[in-house]
N, C-alpha and C positions, 0 to 999 in steps of 0.2 A: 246720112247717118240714121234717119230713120224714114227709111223706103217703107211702101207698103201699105201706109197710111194716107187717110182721105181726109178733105177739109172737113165730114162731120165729125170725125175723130179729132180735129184740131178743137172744133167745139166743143162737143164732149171732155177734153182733155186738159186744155189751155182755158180758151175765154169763158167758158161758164164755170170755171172753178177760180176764177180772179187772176189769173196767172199770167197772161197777156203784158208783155213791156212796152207795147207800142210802138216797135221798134221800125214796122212797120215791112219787114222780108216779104209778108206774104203777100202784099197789097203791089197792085201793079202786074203779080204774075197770074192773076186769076181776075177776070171781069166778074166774081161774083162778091169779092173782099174789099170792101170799102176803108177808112180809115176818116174819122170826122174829129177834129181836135185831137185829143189822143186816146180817142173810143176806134177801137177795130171792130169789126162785125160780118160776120157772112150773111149779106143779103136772102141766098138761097141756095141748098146744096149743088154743086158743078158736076155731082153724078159719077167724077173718076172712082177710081178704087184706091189711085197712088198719085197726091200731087205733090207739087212744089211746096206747097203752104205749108204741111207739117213735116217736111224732110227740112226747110230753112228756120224753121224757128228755135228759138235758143230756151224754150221751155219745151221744146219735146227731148228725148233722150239723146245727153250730150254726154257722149266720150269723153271725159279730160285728157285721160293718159293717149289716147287715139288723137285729140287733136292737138294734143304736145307735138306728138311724129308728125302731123302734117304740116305743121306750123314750123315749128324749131328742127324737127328731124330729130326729135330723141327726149326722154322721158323727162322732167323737170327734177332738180337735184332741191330744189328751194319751196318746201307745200305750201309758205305763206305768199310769197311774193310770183311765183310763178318762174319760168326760163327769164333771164338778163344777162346781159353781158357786162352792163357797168349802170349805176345810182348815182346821180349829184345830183347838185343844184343847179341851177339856167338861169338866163334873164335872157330879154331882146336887146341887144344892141344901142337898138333906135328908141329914142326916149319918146317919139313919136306912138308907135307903137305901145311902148308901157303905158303911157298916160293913157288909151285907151281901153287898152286890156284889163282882166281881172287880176290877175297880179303880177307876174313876169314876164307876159305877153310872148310866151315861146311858141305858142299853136298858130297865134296869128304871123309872128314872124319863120315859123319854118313852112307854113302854106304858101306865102304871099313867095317866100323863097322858091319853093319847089315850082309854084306856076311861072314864075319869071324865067326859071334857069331851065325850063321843059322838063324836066323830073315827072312831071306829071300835065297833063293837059286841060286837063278839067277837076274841081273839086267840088264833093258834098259838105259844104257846111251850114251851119244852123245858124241864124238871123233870130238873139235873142229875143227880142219883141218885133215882130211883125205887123204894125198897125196896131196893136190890143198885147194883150197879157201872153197868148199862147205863141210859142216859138213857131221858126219856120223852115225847113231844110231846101237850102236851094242850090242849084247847079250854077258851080261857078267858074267861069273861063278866064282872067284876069288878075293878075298878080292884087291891082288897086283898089279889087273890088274888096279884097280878104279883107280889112278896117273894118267896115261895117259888120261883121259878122264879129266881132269881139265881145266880149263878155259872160256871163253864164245866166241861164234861165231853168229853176229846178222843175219843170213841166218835161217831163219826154216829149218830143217831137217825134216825126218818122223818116229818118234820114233814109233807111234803105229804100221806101217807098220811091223816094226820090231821085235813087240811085238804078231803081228796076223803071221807071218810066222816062226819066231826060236824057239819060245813058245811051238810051237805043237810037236818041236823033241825034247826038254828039257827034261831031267829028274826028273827036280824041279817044284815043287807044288805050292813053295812060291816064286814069282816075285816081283822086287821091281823097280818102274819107275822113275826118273826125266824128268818132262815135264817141259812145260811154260804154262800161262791160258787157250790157246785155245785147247790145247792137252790132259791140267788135266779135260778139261769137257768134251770132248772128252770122255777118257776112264770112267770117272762115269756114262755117258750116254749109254755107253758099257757094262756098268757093271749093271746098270738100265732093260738093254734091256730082254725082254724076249725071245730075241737069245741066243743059247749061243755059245759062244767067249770066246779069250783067256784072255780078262782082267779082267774076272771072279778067275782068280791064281791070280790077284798084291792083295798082304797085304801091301804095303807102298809107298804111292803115296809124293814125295817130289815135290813142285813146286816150281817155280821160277819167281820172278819179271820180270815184260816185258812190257812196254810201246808200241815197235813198231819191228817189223822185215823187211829185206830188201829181195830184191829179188834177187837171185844169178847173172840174169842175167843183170841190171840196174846194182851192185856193180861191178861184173867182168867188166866190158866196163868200169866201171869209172876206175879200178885201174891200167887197163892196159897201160901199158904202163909208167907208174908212180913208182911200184916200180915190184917186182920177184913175180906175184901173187902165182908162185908151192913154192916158200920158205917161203910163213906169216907163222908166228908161235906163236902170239898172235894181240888178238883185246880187246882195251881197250877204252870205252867213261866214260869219269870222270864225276864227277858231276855237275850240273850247278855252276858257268856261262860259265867253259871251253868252252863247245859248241864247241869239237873236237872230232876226229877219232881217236885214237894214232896205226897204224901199224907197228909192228913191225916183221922183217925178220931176218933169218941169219944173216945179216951183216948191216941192217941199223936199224932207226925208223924213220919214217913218220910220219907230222899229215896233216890230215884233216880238214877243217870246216863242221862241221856236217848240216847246211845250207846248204850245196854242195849235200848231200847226200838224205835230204828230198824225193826229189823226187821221190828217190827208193823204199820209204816205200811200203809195202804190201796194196794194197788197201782196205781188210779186215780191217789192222789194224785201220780204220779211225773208225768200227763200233763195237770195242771190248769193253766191260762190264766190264773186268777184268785185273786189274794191277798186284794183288799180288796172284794170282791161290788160288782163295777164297775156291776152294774145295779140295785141298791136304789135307792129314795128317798132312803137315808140310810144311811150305811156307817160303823163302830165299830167302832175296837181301840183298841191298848193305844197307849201314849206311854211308849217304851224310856228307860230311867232316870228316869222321874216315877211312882212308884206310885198315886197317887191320882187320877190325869188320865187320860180316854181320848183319842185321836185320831178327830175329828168330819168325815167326808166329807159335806158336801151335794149332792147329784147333781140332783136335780129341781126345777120349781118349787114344786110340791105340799109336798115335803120342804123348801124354803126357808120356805115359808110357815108349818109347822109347827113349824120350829125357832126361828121370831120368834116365835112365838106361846107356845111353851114358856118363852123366855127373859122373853119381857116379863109372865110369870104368876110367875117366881121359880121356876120347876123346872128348869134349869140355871145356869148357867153357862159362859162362852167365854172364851179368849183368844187371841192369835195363836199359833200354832207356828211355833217358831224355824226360820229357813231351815234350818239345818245336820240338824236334825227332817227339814223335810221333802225335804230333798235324799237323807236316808236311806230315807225309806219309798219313795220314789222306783224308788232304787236296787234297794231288795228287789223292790219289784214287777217294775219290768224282770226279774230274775235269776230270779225265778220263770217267767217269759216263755221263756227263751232256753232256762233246762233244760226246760221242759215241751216245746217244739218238740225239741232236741235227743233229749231222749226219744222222742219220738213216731216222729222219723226212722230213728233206730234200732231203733225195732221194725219199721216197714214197711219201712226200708230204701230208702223213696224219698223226696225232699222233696219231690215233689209228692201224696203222699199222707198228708197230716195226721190219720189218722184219725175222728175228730169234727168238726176243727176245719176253718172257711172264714173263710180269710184272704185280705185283695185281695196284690195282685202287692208294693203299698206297706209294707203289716203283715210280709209274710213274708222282706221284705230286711231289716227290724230285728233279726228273731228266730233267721235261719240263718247 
């Protein structure tokens, strides 16, 4: 989507103006792009005129309406929530499962589903704490390995990285991803690309709710010394109006005022488009005052197909979400919409320069 362009232009463009998700596309396709906790860097120019690195990234210019067609096959009717086929609630089955999960354990139980039943042969997921604080995206072959991999960590990792480098010694054809929004467009811009790449093998892209990400090094300096940052072993932010951190270690729990934390937020995230990864197969978050229940987006037919087929095998569960539910998540997504433009404007100081983002004439009267 954006040919043409070189990694110094990724520089220029992306990581010296803060804008970088960490998502981590470019790393893996070029020996000159590093990625160190969640700092990306170009070592030293690679010299092309047109590479990979700024035709996959989700902060160079991103088509919405363009990646609707390639995605769904056809324009989105919904500006806040994106293409869907149907919204409820979920939970895992296996109460096995939930007690480890974040809250309805539907990510962990439709991965562990899909690599059992061959749907997919290998998956990217992210390993909340990895030894320390900062997460870790790893290739996974094994239905029993998916447990480990539960819960949430607000740190971006770089799951594509890990998808452009394990991919290619895999034996498996069919990949299946959990990202967050900036990741899942990402790889569809990946998959868009007339490169070819290894996110060209994911058949099941699962995304996940995301408002904002921290930066490892802003949260480590806050925590130190506060509580054992090598033993957290879950991170929990509850719903509004909590307006806390909840950590929890080996031997204690913590909380936080999530005020305290603002600060750390990722600078990108002030100009994200995307709350609920509007271009997954299948999109998952939380269901605000229901602890145990996630909120289940179906976007695809591939992802409709998948989630009859998980329910009718007994590894979920459904039920409707309440209008007044989903009149809310609505609401947030719009809200994230108008400050992300808003923001954007403000930096360039024109509206007709969005920076990343390409929006038709129709999208940009909602948002300005």
């Amino acid at each position: 989507m954006a040919a043409g362009k070189s990694s110094q232009d990724l520089e220029n463009d992306v990581l010296s103006q803060g804008l970088c998700t960490s998502c981590g596309a470019c790393v893996n396709v070029c020996p000159y792009i590093k990625v160190v906790k969640d700092k990306v860097a170009i070592i030293e120019p690679c010299g092309l005129d047109e590479g990979k690195c700024y035709d996959f990234c989700p902060r160079t210019i991103t088509d919405i309406a363009a990646l609707d067609k390639k995605v769904f096959g056809k324009t989105r009717t919904d500006s806040s929530l994106g293409s869907h086929i149907s919204i409820e609630m979920a939970q895992a089955k296996d109460s096995r499962i939930r007690s480890r999960a974040q809250y309805g354990g539907v990510v962990s139980a439709l991965m562990e589903y899909a690599l059992n039943t061959g749907k997919i042969d290998t998956a990217v997921l992210t390993k909340p704490f990895y030894g320390g604080l900062m997460p870790k995206s790893l290739l996974v072959e094994g239905g029993t390995e998916v447990e480990e991999f539960a819960g949430s960590n607000y740190i971006a990792s770089a799951p594509l990285a890990t998808l452009n480098r394990n991919t290619k010694q895999s034996k498996g054809e069919a990949v299946g991803v959990v990202g967050i929004p900036c990741q899942v467009i990402a790889l569809r811009k990946m998959q868009a690309s007339k490169h070819e790449n290894e996110a060209k093998k994911v058949k099941l892209v699962i995304g996940l709710f995301c408002t904002w990400a921290l930066t490892y090094k802003g949260l480590y300096e806050f925590l130190k010394g506060k509580v054992d940052v090598a033993k957290i072993k879950r991170f929990d932010i509850p719903p509004p109006p909590a307006n806390k951190l909840i950590v929890e270690t080996d031997t204690e729990t913590r909380e936080f005022r999530l005020d305290d934390l603002r600060q750390f937020i990722k600078p990108t995230c002030s100009v994200c488009f995307d709350m609920t990864s509007e271009f997954a197969d299948i999109s998952v978050g939380m269901v605000e005052g229901i602890e145990d229940w996630n909120t289940l987006i179906v976007r695809t037919p591939e992802g409709r197909k998948f989630i009859d087929k998980a329910k009718a095998a007994g590894i979920i569960v459904t039920k409707p979400l309440e209008q007044a539910r989903f009149d809310h998540l609505r609401g947030a997504s719009a809200l994230k919409k108008r400050r992300a433009v808003a923001e954007i404007v403000k930096r360039t100081g024109d509206d007709k320069n969005l920076l990343y983002l390409k929006l038709s004439q129709e999208q940009k009267k909602k948002y300005l």
